[in-house]
N, CA, C and O atoms as a Maestro MAE file, in Angstrom:
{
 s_m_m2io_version
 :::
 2.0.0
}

f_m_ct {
 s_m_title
 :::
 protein
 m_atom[292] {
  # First column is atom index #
  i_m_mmod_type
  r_m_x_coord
  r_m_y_coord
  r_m_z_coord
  i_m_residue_number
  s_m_chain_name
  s_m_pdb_residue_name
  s_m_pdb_atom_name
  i_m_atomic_number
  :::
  1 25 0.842 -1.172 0.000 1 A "UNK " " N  " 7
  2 3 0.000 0.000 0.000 1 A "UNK " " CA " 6
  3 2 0.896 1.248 0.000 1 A "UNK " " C  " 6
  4 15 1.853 1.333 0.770 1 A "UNK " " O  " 8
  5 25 0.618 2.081 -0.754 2 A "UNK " " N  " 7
  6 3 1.379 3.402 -0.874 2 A "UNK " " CA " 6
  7 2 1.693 4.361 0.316 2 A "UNK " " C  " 6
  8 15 0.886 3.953 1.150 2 A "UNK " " O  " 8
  9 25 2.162 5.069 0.722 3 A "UNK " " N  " 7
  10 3 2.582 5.973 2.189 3 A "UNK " " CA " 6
  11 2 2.090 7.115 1.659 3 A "UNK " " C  " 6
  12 15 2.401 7.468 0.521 3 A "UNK " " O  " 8
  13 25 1.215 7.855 2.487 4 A "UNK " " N  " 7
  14 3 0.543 8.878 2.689 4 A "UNK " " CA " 6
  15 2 2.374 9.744 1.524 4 A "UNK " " C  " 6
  16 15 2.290 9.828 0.299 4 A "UNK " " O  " 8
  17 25 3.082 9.996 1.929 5 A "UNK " " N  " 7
  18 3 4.192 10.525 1.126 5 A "UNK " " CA " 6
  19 2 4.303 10.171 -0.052 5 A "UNK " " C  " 6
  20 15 5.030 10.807 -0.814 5 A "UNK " " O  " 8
  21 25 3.854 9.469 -0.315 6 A "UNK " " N  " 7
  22 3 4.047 8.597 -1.671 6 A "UNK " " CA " 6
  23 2 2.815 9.210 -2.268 6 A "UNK " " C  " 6
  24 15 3.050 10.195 -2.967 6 A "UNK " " O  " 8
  25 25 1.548 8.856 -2.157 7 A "UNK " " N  " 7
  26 3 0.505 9.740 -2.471 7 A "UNK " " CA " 6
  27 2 0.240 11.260 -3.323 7 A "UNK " " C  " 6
  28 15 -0.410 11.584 -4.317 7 A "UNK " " O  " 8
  29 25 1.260 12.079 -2.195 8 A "UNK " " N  " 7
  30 3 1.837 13.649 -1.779 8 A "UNK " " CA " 6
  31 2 2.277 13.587 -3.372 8 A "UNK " " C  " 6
  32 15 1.635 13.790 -4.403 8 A "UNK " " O  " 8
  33 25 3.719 13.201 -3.115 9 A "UNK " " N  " 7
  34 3 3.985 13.381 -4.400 9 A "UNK " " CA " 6
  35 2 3.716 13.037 -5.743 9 A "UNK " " C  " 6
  36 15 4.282 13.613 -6.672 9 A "UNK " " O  " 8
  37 25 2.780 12.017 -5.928 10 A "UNK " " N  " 7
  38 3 1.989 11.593 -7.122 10 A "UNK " " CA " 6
  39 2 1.055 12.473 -7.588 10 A "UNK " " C  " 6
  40 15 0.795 12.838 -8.735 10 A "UNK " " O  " 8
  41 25 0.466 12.834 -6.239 11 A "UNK " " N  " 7
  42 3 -0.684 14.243 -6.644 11 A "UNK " " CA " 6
  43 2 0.116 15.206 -6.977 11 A "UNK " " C  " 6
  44 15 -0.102 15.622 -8.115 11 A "UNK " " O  " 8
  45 25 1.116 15.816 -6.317 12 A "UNK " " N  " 7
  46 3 1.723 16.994 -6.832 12 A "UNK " " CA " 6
  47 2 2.399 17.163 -8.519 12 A "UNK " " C  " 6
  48 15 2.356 18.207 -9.170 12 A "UNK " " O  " 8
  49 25 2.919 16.041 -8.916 13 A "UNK " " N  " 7
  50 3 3.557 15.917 -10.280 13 A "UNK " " CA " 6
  51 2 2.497 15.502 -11.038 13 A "UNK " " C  " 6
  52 15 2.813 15.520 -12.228 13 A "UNK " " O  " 8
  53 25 0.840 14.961 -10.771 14 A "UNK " " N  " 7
  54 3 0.231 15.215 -11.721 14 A "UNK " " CA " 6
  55 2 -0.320 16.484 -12.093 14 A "UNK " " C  " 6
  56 15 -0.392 16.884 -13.255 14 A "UNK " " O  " 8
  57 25 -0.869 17.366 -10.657 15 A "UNK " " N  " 7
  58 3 -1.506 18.218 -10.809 15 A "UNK " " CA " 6
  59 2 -0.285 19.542 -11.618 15 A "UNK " " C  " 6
  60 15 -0.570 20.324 -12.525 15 A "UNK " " O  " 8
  61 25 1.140 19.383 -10.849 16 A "UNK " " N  " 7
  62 3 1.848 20.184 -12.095 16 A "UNK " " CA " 6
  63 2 1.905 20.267 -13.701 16 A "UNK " " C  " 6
  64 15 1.884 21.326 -14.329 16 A "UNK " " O  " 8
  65 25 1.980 18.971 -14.269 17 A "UNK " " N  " 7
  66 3 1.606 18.548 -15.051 17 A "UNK " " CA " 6
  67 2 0.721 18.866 -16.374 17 A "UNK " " C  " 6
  68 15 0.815 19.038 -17.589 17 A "UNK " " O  " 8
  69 25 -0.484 18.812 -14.972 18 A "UNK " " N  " 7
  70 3 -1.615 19.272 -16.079 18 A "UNK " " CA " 6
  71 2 -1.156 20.958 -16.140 18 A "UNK " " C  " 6
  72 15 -1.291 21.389 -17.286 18 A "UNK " " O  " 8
  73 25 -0.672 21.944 -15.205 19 A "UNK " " N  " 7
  74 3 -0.379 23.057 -15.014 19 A "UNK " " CA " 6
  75 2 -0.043 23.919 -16.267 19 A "UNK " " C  " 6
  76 15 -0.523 24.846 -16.920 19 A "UNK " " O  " 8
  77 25 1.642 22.656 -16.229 20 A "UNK " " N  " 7
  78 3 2.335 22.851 -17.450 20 A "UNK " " CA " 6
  79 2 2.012 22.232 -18.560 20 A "UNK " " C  " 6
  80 15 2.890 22.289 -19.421 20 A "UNK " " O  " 8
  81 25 0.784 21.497 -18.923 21 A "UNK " " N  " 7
  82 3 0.374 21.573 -20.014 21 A "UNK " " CA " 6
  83 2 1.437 20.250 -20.801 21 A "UNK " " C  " 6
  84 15 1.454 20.005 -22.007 21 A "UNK " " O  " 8
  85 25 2.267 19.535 -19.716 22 A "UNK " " N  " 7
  86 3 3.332 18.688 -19.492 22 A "UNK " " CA " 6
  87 2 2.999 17.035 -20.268 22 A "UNK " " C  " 6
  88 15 3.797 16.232 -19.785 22 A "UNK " " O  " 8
  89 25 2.389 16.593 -20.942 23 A "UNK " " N  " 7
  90 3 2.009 15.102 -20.566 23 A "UNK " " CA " 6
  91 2 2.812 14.409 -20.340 23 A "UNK " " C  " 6
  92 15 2.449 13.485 -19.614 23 A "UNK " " O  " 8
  93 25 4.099 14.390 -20.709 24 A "UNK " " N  " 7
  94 3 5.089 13.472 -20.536 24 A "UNK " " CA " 6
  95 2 5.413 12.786 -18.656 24 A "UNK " " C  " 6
  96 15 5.656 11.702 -18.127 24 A "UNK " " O  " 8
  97 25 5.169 14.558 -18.137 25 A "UNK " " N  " 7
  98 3 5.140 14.541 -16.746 25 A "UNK " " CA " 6
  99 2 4.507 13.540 -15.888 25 A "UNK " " C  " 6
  100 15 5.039 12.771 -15.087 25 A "UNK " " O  " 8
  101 25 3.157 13.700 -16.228 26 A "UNK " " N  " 7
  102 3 1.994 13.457 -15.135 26 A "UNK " " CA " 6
  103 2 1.809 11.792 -15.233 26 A "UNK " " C  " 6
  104 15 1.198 11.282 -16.172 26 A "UNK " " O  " 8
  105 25 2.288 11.169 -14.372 27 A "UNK " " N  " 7
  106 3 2.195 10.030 -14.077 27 A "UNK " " CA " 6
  107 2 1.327 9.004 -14.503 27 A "UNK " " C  " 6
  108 15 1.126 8.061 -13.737 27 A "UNK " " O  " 8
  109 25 0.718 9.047 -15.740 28 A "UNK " " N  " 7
  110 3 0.246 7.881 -16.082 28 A "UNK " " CA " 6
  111 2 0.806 6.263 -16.058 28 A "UNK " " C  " 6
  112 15 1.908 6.052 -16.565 28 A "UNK " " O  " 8
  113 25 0.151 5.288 -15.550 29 A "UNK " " N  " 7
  114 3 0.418 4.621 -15.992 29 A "UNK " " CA " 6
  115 2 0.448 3.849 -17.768 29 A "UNK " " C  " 6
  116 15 -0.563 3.816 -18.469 29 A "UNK " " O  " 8
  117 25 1.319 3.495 -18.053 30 A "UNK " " N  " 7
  118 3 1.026 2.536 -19.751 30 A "UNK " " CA " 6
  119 2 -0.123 2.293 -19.826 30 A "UNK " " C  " 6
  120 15 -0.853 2.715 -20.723 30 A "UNK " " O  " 8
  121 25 -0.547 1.419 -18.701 31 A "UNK " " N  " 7
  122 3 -1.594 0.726 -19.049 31 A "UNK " " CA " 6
  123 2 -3.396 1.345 -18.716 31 A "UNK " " C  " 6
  124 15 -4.464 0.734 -18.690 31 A "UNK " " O  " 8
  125 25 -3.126 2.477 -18.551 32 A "UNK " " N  " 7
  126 3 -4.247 3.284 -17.993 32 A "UNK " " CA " 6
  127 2 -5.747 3.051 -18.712 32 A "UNK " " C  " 6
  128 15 -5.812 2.989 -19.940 32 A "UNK " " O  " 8
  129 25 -6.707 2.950 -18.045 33 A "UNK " " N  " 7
  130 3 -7.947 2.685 -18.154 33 A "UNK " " CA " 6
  131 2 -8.726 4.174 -18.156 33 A "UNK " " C  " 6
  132 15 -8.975 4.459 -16.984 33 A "UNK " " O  " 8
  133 25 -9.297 5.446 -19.274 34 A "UNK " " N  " 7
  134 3 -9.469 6.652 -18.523 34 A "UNK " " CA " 6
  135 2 -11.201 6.611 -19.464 34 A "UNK " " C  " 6
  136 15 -11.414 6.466 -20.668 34 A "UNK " " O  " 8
  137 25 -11.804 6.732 -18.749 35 A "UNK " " N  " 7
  138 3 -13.503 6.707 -18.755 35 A "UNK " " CA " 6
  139 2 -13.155 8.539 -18.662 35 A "UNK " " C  " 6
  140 15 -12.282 9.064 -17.970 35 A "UNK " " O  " 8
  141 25 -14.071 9.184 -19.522 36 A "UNK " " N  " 7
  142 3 -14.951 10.430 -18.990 36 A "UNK " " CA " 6
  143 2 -16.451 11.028 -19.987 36 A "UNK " " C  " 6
  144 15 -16.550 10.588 -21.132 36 A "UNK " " O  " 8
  145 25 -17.024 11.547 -19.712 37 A "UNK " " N  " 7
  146 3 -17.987 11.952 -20.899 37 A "UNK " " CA " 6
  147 2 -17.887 12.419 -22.058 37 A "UNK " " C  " 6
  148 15 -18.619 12.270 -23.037 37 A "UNK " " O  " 8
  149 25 -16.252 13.423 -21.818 38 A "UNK " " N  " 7
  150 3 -16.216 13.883 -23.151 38 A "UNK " " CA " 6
  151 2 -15.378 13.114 -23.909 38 A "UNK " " C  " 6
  152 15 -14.796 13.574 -24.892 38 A "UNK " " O  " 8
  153 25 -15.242 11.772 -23.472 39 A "UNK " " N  " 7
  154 3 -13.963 11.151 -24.511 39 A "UNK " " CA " 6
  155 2 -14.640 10.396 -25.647 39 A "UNK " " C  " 6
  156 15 -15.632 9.757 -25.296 39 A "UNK " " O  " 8
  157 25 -14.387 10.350 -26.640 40 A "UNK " " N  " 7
  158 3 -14.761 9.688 -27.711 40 A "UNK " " CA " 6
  159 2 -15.507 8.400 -27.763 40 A "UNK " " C  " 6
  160 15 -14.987 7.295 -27.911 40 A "UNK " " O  " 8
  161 25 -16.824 8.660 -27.622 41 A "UNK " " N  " 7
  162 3 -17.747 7.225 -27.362 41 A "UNK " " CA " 6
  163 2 -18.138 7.545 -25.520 41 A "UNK " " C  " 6
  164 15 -18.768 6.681 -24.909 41 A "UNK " " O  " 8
  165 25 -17.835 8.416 -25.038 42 A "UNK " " N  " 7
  166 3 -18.201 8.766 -23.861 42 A "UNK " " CA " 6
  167 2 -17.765 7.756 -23.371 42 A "UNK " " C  " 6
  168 15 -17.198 6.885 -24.030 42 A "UNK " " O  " 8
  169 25 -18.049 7.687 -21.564 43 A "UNK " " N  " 7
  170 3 -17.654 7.033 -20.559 43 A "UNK " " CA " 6
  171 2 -18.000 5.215 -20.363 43 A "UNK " " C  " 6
  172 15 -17.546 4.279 -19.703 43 A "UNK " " O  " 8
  173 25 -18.876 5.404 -21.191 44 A "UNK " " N  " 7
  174 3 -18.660 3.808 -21.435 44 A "UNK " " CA " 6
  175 2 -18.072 3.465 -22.639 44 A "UNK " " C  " 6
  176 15 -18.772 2.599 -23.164 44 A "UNK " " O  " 8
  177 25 -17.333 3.678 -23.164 45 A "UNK " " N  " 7
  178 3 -16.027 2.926 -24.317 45 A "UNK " " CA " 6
  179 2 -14.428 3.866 -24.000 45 A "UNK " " C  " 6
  180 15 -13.794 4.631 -24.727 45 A "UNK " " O  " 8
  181 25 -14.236 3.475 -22.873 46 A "UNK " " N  " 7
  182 3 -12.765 4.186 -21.900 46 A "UNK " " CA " 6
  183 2 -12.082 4.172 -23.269 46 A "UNK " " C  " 6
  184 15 -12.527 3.671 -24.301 46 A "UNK " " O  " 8
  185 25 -11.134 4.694 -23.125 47 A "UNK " " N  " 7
  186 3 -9.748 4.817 -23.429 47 A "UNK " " CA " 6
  187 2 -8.649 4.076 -23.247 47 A "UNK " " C  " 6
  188 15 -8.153 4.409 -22.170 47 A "UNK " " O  " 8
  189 25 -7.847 2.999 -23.914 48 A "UNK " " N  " 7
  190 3 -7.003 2.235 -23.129 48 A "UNK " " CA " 6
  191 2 -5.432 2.474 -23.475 48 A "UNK " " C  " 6
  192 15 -5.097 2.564 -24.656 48 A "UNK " " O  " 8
  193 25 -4.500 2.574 -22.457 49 A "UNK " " N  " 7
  194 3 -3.377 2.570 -22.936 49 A "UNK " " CA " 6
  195 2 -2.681 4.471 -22.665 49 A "UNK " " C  " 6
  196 15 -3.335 5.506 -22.785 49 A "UNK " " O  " 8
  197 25 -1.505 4.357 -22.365 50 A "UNK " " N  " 7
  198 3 -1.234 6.356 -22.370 50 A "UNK " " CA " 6
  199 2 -1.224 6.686 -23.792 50 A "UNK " " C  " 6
  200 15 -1.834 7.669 -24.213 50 A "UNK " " O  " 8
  201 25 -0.508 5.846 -24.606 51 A "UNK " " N  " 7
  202 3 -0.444 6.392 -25.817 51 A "UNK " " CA " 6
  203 2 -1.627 6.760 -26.738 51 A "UNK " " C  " 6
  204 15 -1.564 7.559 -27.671 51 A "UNK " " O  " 8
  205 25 -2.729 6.057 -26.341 52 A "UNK " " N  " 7
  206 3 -4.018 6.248 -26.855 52 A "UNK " " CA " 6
  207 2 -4.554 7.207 -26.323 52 A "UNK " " C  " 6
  208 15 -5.233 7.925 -27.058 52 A "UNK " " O  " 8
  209 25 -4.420 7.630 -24.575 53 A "UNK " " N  " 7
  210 3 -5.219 8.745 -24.124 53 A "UNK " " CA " 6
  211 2 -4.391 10.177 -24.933 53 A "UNK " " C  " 6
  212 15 -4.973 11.233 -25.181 53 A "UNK " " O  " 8
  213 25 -3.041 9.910 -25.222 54 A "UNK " " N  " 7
  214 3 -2.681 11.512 -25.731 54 A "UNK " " CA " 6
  215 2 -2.979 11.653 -26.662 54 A "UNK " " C  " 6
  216 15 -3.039 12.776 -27.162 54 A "UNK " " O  " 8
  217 25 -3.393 10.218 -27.483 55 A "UNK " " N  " 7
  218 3 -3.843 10.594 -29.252 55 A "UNK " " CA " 6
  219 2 -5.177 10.952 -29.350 55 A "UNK " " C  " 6
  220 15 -5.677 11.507 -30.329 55 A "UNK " " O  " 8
  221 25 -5.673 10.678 -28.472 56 A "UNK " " N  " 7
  222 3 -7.425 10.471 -28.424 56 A "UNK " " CA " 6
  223 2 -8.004 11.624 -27.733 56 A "UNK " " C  " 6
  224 15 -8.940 12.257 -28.223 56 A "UNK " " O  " 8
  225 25 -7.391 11.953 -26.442 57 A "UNK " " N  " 7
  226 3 -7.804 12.886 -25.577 57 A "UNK " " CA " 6
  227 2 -7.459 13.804 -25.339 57 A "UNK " " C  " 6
  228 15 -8.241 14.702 -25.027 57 A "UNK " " O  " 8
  229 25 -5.655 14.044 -25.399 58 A "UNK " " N  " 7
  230 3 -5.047 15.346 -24.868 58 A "UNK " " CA " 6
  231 2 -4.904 16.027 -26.555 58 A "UNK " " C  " 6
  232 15 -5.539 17.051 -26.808 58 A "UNK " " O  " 8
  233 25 -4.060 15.394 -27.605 59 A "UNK " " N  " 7
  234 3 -3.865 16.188 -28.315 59 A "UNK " " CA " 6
  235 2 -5.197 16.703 -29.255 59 A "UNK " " C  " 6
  236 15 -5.008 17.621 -30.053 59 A "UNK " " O  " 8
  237 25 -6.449 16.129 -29.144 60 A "UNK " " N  " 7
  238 3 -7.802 17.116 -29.369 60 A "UNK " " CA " 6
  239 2 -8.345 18.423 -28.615 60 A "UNK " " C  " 6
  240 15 -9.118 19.304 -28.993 60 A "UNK " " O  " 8
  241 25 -7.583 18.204 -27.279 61 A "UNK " " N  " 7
  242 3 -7.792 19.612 -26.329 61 A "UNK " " CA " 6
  243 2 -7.264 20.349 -26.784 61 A "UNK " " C  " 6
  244 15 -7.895 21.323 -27.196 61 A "UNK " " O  " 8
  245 25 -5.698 20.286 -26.974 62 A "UNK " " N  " 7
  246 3 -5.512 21.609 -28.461 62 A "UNK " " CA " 6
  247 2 -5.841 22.776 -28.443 62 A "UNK " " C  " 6
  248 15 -5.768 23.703 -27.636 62 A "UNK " " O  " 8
  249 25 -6.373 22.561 -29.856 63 A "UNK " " N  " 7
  250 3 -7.389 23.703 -30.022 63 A "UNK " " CA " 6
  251 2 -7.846 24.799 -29.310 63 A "UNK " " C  " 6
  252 15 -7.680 26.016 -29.396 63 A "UNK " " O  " 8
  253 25 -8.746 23.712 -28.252 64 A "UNK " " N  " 7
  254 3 -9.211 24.702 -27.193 64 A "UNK " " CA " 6
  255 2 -8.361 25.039 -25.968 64 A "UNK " " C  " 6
  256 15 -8.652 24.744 -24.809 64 A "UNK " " O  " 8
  257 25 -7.235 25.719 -26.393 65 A "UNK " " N  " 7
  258 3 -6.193 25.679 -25.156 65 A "UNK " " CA " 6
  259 2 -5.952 27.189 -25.717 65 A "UNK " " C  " 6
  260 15 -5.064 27.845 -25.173 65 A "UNK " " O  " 8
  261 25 -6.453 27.580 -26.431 66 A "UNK " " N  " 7
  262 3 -6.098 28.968 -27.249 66 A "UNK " " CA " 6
  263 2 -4.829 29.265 -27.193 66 A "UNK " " C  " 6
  264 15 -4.369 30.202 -26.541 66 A "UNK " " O  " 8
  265 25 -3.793 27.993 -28.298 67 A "UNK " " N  " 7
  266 3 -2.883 28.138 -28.500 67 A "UNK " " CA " 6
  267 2 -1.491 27.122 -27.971 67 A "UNK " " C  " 6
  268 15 -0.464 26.778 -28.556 67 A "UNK " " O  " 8
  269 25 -2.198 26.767 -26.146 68 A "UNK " " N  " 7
  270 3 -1.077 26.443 -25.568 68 A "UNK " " CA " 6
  271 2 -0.096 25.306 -26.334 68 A "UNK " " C  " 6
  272 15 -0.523 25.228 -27.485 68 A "UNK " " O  " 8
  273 25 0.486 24.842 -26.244 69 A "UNK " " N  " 7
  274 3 0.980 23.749 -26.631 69 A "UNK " " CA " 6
  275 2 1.139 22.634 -25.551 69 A "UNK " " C  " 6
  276 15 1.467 22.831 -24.381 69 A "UNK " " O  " 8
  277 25 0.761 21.037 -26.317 70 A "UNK " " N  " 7
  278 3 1.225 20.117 -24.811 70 A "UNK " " CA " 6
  279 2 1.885 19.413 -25.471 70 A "UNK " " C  " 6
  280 15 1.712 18.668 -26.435 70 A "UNK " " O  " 8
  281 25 3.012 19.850 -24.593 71 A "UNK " " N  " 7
  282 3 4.397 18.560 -25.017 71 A "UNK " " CA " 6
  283 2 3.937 16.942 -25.332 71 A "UNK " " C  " 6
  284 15 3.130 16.221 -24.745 71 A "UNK " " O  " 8
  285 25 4.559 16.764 -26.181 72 A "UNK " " N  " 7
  286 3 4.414 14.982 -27.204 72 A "UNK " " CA " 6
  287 2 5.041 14.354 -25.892 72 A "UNK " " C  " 6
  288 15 5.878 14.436 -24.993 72 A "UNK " " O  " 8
  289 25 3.775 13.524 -26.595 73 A "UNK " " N  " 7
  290 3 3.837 11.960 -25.325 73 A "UNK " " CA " 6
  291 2 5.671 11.051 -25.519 73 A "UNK " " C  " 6
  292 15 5.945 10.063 -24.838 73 A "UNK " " O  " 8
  :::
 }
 m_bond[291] {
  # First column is bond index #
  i_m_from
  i_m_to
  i_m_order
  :::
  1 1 2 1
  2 2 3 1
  3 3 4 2
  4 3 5 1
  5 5 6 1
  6 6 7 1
  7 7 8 2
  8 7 9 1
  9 9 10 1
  10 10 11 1
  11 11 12 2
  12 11 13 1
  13 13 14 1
  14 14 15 1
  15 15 16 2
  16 15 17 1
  17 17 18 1
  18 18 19 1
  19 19 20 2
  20 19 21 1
  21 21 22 1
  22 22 23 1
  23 23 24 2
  24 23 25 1
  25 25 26 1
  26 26 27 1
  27 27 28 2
  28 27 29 1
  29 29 30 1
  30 30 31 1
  31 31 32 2
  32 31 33 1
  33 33 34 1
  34 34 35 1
  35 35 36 2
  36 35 37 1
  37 37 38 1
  38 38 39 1
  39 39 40 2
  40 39 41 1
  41 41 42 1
  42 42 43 1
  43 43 44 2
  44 43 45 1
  45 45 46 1
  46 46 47 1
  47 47 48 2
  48 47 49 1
  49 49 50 1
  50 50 51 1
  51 51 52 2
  52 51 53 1
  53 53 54 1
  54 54 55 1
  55 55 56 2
  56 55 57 1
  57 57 58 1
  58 58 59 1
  59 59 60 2
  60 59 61 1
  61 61 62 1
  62 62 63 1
  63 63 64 2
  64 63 65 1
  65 65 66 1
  66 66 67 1
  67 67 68 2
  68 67 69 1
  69 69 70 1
  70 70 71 1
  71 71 72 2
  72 71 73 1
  73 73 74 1
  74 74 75 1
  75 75 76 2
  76 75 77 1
  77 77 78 1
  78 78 79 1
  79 79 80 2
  80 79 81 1
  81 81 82 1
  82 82 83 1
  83 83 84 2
  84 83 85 1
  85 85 86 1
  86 86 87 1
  87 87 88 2
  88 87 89 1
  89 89 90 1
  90 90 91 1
  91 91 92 2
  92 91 93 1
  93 93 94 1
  94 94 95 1
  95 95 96 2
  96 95 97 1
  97 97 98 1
  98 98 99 1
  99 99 100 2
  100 99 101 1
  101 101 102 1
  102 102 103 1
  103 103 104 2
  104 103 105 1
  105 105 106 1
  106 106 107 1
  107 107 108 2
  108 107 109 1
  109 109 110 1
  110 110 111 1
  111 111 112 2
  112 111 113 1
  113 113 114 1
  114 114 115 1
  115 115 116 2
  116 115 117 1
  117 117 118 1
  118 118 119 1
  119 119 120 2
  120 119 121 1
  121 121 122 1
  122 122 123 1
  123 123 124 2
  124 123 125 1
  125 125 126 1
  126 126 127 1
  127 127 128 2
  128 127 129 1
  129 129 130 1
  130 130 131 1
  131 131 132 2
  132 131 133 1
  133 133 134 1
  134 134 135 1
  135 135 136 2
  136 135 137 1
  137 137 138 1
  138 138 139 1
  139 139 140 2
  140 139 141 1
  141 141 142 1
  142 142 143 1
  143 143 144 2
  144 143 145 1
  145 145 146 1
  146 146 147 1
  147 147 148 2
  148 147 149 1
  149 149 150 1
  150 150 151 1
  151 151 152 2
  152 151 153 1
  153 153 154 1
  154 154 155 1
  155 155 156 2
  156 155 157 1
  157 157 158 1
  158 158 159 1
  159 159 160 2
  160 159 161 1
  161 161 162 1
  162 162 163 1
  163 163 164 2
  164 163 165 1
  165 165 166 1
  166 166 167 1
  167 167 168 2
  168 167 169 1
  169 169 170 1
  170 170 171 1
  171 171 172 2
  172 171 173 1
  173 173 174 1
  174 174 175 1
  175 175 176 2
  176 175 177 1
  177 177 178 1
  178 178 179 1
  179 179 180 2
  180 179 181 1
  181 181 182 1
  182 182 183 1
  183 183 184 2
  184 183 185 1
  185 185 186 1
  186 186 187 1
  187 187 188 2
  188 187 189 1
  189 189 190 1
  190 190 191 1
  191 191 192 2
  192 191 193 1
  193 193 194 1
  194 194 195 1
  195 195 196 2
  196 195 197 1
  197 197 198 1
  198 198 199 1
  199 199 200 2
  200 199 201 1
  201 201 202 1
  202 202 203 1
  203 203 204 2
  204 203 205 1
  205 205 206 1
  206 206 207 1
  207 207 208 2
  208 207 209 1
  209 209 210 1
  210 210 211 1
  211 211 212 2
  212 211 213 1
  213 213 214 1
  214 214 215 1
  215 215 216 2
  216 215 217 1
  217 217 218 1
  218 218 219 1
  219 219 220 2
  220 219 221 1
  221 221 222 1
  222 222 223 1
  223 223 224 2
  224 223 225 1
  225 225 226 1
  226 226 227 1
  227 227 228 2
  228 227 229 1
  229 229 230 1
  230 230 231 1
  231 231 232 2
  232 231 233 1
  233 233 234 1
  234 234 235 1
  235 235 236 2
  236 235 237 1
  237 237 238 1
  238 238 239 1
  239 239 240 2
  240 239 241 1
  241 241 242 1
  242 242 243 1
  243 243 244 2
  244 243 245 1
  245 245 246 1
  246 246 247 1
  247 247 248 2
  248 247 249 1
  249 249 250 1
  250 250 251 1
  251 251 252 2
  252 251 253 1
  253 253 254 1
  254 254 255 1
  255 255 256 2
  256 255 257 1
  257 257 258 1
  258 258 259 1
  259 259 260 2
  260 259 261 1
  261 261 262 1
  262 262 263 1
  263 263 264 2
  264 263 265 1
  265 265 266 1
  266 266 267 1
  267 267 268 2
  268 267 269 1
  269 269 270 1
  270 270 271 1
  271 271 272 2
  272 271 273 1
  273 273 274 1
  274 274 275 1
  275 275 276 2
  276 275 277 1
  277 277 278 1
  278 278 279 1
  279 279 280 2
  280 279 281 1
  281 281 282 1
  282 282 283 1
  283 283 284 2
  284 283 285 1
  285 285 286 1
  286 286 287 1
  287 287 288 2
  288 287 289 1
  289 289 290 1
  290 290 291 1
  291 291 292 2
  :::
 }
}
C-alpha cells in the first residue's frame, strides 16, 4: 500500500503537469484505463493505454487551449 508521502507526491507531479500543459510529466500509468464523458464514445467505451489517451484525448484539447501547446507523449 502506498505511504501517505508517496501519495503527496503523485498528486503533486500530476496536478503540475496538467499546469504545465506537461504530458510526458503526469504520471500515467502505460496501461491506464481513462472513462470520462467527453472522450470519444463517452464514458462507457474508456480509453485504453497512455499512448491512446494523448492521441485520443489530450492532443484534441488543443485547439481549445487557445494556443497552448502540450508537449508529445
Amino acid at each position: 500500500m502506498p505511504t501517505r508521502e508517496q501519495l503527496k507526491k503523485v498528486s503533486e507531479s500530476y496536478f503540475q503537469g496538467l499546469r504545465d500543459k506537461n504530458f510526458p510529466a503526469i504520471p500515467f500509468s502505460d496501461d491506464i484505463i481513462f472513462r470520462a464523458p467527453l472522450t470519444p464514445g463517452g464514458s462507457g467505451n474508456p480509453i485504453k493505454g497512455k499512448k491512446d489517451l494523448f492521441e485520443k484525448w489530450w492532443r484534441p484539447l488543443e485547439p481549445a487551449l487557445d494556443g497552448a501547446e502540450i508537449k508529445k507523449y
